[in-house]
N, C-alpha and C positions, 0 to 999 in steps of 0.2 A: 504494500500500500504506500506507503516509503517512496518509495522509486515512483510510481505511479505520479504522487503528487511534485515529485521532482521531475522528472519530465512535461509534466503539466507547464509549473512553473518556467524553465528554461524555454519553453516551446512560446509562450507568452512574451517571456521577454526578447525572444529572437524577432518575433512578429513585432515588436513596437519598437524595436532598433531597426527594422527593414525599412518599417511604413511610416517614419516620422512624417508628419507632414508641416510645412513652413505656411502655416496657418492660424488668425489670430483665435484663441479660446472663444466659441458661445455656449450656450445653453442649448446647444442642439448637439445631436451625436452621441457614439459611445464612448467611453474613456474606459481605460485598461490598464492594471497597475497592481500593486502590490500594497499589503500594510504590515505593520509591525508593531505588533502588542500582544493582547491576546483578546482574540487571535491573530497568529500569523498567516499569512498567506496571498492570496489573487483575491483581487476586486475589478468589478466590475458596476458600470454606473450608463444606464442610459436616460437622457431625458423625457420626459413625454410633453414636457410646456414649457413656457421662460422659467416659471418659476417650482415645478414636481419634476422628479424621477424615478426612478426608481436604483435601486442601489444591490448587490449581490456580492456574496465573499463565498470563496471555497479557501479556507485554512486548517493549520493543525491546532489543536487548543494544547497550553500548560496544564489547565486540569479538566478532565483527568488525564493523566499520562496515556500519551498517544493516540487522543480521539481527532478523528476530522470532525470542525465544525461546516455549516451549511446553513448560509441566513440571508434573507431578503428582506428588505425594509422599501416603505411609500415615505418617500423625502418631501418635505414643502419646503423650501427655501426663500427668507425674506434677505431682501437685497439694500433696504432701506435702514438696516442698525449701524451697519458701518458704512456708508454713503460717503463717506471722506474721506476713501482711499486714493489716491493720485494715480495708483495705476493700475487695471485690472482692477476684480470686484474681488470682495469677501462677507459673502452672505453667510449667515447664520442657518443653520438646518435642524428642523426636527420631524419626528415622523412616528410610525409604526413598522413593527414589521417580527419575523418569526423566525427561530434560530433551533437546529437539532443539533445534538452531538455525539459521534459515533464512537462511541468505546469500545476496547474488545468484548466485552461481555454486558454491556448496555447501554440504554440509549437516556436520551436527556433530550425532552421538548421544551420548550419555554416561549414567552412571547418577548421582544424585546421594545424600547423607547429609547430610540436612538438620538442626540444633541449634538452636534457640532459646527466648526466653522469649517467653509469651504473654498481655500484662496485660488482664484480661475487667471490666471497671466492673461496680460492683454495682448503681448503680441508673440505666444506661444499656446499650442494644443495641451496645454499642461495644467492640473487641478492637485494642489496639495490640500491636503485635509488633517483634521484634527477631528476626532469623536469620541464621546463617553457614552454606554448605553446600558439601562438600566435594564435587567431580565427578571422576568418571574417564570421561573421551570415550575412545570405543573407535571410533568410524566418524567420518571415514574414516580415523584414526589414532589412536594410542592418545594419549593428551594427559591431564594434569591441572589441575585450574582450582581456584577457589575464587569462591565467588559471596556477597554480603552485601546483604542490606536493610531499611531498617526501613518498615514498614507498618502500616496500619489499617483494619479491618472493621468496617462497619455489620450488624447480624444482623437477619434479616427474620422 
């Protein structure tokens, strides 16, 4: 499984070092990228409006030892908190959204509420982010977590 998500990984980052493209960041497009926290792993972001998108990770979690997580979240993003940025935007984001975690011998569902900022370069396809997001696992117990990471997206 190991290898699998390494492969994954290297196979991503080869695909966003081919297809850079010399284009200014919007709110349109996907972005592809990586985070680091926990979880670690691939992220994925595509828009659906100026201001929602939707958001997707496939990474490994620190706890439990050696589970992949698996989470998607509905982003609304306001543009108007930090409006005094000189270059490029950094909107504020929050959302909903649902996270499983595959251990070897079980599973963990939860719902997540995801919080962060999202700085979008004006004249680069490039999104760094920053996120904290609160979980409530309901299966196969009820539990609460808190998950952090910060990350960056190439937009294709």
């Amino acid at each position: 499984m190991k290898k699998l998500i390494t492969a994954l990984f290297l196979t991503a980052f080869i695909t966003i070092s081919v297809n850079t493209v010399s284009q200014a960041q919007t709110t349109d497009g996907v972005g592809i990228g990586f985070m680091v926290g926990e979880p670690t792993g691939l992220t994925l972001k595509t828009w659906t409006s100026d201001e929602n998108a939707f958001a997707l990770g496939v990474a490994w979690s620190l706890e439990p030892i050696d589970a992949i997580t698996i989470q998607g979240d509905y982003l609304w993003h306001n543009f108007d908190v930090f409006d005094d940025i000189d270059s490029g935007a950094l909107p504020l984001y929050y959302g909903i959204g649902a996270r499983v975690i595959l251990a070897e011998n079980d599973v963990h569902v939860g719902a997540r509420i995801p919080v962060g900022l999202n700085y979008l370069f004006e004249d680069a396809p490039i999104g760094l982010f920053l996120e904290v997001a609160p979980i409530f696992d309901f299966a196969p117990e009820t539990d609460f977590d808190v998950d952090g990471v910060l990350g960056i997206r190439f937009y294709l």
